[in-house]
N, CA and C atoms as an extended XYZ file, in Angstrom:
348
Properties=species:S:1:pos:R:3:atomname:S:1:resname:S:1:resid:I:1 pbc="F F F"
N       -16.594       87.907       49.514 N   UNK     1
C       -16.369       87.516       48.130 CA  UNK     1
C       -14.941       86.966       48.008 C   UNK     1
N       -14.508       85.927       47.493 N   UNK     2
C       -13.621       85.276       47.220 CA  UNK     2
C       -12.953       85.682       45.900 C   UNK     2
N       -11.435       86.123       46.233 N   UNK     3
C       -10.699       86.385       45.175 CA  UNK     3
C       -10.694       85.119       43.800 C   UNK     3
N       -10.340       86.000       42.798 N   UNK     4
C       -10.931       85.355       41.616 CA  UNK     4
C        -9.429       84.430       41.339 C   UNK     4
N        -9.189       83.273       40.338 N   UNK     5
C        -7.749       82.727       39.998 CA  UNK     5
C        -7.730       83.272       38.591 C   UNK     5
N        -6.167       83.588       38.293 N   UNK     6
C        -6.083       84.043       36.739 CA  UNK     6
C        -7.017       83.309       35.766 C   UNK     6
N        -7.591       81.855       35.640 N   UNK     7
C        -8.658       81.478       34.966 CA  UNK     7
C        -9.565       81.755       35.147 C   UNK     7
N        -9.985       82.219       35.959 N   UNK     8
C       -11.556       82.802       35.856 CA  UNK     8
C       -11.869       84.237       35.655 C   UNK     8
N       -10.965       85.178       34.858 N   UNK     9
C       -10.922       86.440       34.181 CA  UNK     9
C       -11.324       86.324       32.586 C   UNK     9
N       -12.670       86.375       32.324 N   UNK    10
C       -13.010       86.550       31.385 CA  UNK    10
C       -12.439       88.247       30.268 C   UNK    10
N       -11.701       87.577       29.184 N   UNK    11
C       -10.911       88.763       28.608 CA  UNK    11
C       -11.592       88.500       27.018 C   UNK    11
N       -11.629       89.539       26.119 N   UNK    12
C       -12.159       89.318       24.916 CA  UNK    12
C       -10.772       89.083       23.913 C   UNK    12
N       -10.606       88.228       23.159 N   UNK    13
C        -9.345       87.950       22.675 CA  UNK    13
C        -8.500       87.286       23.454 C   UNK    13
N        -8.488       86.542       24.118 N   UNK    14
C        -7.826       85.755       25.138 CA  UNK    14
C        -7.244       84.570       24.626 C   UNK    14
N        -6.293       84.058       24.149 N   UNK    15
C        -6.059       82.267       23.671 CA  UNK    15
C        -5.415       82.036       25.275 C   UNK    15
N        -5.857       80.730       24.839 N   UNK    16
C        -5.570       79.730       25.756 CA  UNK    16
C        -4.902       78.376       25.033 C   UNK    16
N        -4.030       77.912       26.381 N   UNK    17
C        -3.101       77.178       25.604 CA  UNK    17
C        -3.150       75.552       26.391 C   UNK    17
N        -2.865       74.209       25.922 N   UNK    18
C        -2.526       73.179       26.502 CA  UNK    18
C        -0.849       72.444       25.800 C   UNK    18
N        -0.511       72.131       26.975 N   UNK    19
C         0.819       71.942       26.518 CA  UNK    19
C         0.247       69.952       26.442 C   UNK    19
N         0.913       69.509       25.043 N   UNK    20
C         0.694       68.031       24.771 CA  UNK    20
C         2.547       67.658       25.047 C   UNK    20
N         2.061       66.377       26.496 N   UNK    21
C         3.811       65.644       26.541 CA  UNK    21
C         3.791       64.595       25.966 C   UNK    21
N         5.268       63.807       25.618 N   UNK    22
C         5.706       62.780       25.495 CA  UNK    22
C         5.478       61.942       26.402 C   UNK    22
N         5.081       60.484       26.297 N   UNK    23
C         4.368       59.398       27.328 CA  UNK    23
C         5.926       58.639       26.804 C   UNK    23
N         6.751       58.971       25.897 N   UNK    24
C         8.254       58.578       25.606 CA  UNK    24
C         9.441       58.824       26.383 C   UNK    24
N        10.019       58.431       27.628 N   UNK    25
C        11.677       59.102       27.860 CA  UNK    25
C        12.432       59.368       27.194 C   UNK    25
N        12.617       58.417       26.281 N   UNK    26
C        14.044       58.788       25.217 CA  UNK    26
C        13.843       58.558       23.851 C   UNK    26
N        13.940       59.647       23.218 N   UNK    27
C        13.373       59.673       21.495 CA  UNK    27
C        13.695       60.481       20.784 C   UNK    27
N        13.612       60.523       19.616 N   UNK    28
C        13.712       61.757       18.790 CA  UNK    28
C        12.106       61.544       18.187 C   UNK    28
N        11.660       62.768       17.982 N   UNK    29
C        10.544       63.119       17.133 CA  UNK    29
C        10.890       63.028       15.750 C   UNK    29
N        10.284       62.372       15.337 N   UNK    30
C        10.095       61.947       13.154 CA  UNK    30
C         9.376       62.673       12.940 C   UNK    30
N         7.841       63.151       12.967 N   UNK    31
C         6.988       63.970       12.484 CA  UNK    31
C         5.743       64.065       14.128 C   UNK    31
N         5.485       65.505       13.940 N   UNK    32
C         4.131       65.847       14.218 CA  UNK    32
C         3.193       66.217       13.755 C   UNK    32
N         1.796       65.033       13.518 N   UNK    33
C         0.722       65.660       12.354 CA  UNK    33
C        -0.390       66.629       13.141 C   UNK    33
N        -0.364       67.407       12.957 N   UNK    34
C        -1.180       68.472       13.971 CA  UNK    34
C        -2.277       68.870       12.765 C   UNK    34
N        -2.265       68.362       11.672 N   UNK    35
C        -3.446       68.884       10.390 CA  UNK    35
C        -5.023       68.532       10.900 C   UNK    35
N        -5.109       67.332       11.794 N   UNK    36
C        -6.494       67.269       12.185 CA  UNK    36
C        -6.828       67.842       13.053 C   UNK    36
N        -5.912       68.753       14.178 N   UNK    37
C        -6.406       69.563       15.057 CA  UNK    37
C        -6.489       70.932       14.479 C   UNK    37
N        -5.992       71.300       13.456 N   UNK    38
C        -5.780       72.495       13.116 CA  UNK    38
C        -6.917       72.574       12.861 C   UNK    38
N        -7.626       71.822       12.035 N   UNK    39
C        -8.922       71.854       11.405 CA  UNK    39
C       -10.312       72.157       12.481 C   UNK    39
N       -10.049       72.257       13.750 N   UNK    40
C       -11.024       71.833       14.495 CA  UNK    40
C       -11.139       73.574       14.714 C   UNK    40
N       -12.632       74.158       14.571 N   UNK    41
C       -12.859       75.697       14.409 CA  UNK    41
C       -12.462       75.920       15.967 C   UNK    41
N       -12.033       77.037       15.917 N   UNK    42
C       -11.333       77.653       17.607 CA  UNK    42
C       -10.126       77.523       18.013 C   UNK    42
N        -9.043       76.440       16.858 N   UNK    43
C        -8.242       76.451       17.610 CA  UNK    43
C        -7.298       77.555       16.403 C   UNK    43
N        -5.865       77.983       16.967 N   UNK    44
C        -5.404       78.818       16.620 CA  UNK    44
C        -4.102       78.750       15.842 C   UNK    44
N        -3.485       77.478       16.598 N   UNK    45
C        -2.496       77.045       16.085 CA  UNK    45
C        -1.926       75.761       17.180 C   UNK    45
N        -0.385       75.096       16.621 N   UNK    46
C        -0.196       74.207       17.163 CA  UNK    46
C         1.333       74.614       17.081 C   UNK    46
N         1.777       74.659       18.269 N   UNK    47
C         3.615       74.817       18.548 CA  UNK    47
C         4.129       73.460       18.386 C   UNK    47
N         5.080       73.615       18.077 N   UNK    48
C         6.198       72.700       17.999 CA  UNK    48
C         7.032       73.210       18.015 C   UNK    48
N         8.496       72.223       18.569 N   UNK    49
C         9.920       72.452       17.901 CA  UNK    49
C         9.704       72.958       15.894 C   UNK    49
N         9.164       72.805       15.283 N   UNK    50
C         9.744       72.950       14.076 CA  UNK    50
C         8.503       74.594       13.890 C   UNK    50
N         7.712       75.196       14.597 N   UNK    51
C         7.835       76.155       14.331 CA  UNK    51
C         7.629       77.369       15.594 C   UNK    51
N         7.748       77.030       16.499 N   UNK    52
C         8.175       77.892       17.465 CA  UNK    52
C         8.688       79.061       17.464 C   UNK    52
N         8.384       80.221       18.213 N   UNK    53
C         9.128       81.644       18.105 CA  UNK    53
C        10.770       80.999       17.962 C   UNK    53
N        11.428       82.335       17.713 N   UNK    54
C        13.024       81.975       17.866 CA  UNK    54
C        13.481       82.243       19.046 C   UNK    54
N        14.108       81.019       19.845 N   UNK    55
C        14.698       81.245       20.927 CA  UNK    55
C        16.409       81.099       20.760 C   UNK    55
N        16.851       81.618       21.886 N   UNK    56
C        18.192       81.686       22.150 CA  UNK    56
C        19.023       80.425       22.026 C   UNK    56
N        20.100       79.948       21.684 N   UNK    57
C        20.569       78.859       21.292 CA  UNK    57
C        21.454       78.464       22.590 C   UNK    57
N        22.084       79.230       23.025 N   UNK    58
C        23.722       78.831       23.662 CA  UNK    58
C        22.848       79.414       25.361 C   UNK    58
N        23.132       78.756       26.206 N   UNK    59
C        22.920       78.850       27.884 CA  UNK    59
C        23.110       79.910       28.424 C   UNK    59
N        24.151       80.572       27.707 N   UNK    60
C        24.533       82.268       28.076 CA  UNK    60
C        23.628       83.071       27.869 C   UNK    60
N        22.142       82.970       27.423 N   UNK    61
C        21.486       83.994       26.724 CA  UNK    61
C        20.545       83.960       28.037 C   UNK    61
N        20.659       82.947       29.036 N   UNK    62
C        19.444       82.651       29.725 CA  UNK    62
C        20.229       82.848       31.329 C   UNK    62
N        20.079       84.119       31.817 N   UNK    63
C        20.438       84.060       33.378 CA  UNK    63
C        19.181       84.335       34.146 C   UNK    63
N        19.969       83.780       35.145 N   UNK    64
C        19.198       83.884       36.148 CA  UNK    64
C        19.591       83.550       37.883 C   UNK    64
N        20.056       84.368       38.350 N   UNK    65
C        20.790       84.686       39.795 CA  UNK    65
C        20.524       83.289       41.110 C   UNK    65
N        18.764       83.043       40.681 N   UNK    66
C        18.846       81.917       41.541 CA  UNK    66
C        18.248       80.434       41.146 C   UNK    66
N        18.811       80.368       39.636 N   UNK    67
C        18.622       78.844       39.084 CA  UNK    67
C        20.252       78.185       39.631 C   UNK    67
N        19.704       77.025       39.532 N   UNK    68
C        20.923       76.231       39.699 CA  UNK    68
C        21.940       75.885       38.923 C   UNK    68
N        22.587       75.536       38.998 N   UNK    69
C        24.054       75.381       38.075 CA  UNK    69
C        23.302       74.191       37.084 C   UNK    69
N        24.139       74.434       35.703 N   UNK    70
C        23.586       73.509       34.334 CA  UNK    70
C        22.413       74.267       33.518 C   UNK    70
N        22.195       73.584       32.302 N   UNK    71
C        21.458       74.292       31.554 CA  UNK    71
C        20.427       74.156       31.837 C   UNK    71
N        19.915       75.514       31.067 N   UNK    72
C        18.191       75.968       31.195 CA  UNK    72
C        17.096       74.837       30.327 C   UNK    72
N        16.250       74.526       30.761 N   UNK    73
C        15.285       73.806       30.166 CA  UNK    73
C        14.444       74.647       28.999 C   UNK    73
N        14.972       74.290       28.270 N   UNK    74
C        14.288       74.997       26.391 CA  UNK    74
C        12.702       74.320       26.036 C   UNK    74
N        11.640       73.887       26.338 N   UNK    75
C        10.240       73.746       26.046 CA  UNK    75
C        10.452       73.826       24.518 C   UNK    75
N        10.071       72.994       23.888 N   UNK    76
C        10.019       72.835       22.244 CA  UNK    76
C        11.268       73.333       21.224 C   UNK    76
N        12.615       72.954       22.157 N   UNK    77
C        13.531       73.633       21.845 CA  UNK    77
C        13.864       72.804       20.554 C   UNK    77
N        13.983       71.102       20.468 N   UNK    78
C        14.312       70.804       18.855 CA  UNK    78
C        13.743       69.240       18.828 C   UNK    78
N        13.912       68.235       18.781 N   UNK    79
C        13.458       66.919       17.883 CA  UNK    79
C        13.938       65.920       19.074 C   UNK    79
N        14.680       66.184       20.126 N   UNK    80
C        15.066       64.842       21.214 CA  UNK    80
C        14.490       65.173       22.458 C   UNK    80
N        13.930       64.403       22.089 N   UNK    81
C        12.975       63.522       23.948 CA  UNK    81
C        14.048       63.232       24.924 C   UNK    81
N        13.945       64.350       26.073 N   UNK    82
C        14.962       63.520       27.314 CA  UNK    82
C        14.361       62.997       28.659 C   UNK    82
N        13.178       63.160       28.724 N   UNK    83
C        11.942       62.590       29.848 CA  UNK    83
C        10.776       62.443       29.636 C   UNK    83
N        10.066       61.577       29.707 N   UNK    84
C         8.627       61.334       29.967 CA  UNK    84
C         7.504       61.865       30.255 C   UNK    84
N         7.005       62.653       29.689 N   UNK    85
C         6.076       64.155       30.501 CA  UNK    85
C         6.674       65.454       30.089 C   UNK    85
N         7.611       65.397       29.035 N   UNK    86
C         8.672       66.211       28.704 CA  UNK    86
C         7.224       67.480       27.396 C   UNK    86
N         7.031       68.432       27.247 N   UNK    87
C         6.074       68.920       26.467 CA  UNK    87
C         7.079       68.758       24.980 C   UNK    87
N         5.885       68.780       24.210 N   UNK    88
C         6.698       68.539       22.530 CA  UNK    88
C         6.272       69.306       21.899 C   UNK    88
N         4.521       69.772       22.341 N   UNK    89
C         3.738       70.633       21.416 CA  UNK    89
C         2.771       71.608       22.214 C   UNK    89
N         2.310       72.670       21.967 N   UNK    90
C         1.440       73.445       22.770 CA  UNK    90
C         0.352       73.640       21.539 C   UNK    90
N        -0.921       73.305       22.212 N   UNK    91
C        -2.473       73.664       21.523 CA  UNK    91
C        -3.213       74.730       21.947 C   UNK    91
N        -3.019       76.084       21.232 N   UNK    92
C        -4.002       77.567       21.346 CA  UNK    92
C        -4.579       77.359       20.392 C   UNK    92
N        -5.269       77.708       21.020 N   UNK    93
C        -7.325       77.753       21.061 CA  UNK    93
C        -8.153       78.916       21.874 C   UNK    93
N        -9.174       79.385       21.076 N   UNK    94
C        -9.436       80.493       21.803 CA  UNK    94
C       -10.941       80.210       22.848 C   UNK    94
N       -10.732       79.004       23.310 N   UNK    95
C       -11.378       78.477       24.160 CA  UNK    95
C       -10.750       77.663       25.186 C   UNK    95
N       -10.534       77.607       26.277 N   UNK    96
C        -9.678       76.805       27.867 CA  UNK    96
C        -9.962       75.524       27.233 C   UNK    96
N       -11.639       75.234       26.607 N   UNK    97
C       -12.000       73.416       27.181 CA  UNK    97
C       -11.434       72.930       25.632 C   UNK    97
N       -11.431       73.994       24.967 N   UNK    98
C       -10.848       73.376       23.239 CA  UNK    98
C        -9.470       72.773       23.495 C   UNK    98
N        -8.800       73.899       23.436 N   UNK    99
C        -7.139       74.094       23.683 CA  UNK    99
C        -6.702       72.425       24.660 C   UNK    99
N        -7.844       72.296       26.747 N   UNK   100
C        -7.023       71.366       27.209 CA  UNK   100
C        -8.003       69.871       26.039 C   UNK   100
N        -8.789       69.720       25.824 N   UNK   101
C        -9.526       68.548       25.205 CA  UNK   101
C        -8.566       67.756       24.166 C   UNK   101
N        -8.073       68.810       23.183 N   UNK   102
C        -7.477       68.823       21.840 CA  UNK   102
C        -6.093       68.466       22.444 C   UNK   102
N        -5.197       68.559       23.195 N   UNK   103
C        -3.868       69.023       23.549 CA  UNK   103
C        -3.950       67.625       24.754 C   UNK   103
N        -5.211       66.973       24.932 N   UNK   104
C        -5.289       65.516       25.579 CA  UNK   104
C        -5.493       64.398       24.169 C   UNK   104
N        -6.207       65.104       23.268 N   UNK   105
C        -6.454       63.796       21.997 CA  UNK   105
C        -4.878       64.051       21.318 C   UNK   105
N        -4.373       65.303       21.615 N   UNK   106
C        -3.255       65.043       20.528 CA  UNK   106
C        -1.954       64.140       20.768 C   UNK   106
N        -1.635       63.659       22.388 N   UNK   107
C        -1.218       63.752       22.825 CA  UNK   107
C        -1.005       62.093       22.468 C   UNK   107
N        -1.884       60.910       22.222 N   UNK   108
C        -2.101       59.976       21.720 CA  UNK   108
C        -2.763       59.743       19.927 C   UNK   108
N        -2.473       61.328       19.241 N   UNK   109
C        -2.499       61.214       17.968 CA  UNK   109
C        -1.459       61.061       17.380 C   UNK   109
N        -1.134       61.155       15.835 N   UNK   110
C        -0.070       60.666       15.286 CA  UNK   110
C         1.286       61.463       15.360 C   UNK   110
N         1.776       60.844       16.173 N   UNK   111
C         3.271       61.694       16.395 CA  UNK   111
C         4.127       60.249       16.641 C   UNK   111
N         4.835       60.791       15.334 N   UNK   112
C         6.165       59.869       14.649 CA  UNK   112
C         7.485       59.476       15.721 C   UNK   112
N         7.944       58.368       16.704 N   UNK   113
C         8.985       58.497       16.966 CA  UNK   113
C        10.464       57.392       16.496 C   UNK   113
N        11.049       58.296       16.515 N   UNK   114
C        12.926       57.665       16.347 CA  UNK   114
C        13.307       57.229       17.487 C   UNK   114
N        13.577       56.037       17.932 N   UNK   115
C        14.181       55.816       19.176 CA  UNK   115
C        15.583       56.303       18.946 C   UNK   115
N        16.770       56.521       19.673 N   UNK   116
C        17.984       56.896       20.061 CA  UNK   116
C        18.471       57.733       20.403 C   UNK   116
């Protein structure tokens, strides 16, 4: 019998998540309309920079013995695009095929950008 991968552990209450990137290098985010995915039954919510848990602000809050010198990479930390593939938004859903499906349409849905 072949060991199982963390996705294939069926759990009751389980969300599942898809992270949606920027196809942008350099930008600021104007708006993310996430109202038509919200609407779609199963899913749970939609992360962004504008409502994200609260994370740590300043580089000091984040060690770690064998990262490399320079700052830590913050995931939905605020409104500027610095790479291409960079995540902007995460889609939970309490389904794997909802969450990656939704978090691929959103990804070319309406999201506002500022170049500079």
């Amino acid at each position: 019998m072949a060991a199982k991968y963390a996705g294939e552990f069926n759990t009751n209450g389980l969300a599942h998540g898809s992270v949606v990137t920027s196809g942008i290098a350099k930008c600021r985010i104007a708006r993310i309309n996430a109202s038509a995915t919200l609407r779609v039954d199963g899913v749970i919510d939609v992360l962004t920079h504008e409502n994200r848990p609260r994370m740590a602000g300043t580089d000091g809050a984040y060690k770690d013995d064998a990262a490399p010198e320079g700052s830590p990479f913050r995931p939905l930390y605020d409104d500027r695009i610095l790479f291409s593939g960079q995540p902007i938004a995460l889609v939970v859903a309490e389904e794997s095929e909802i969450a990656r499906f939704l978090g691929l349409a959103s990804a070319v849905a309406d999201i506002g950008r500022v170049v500079g």
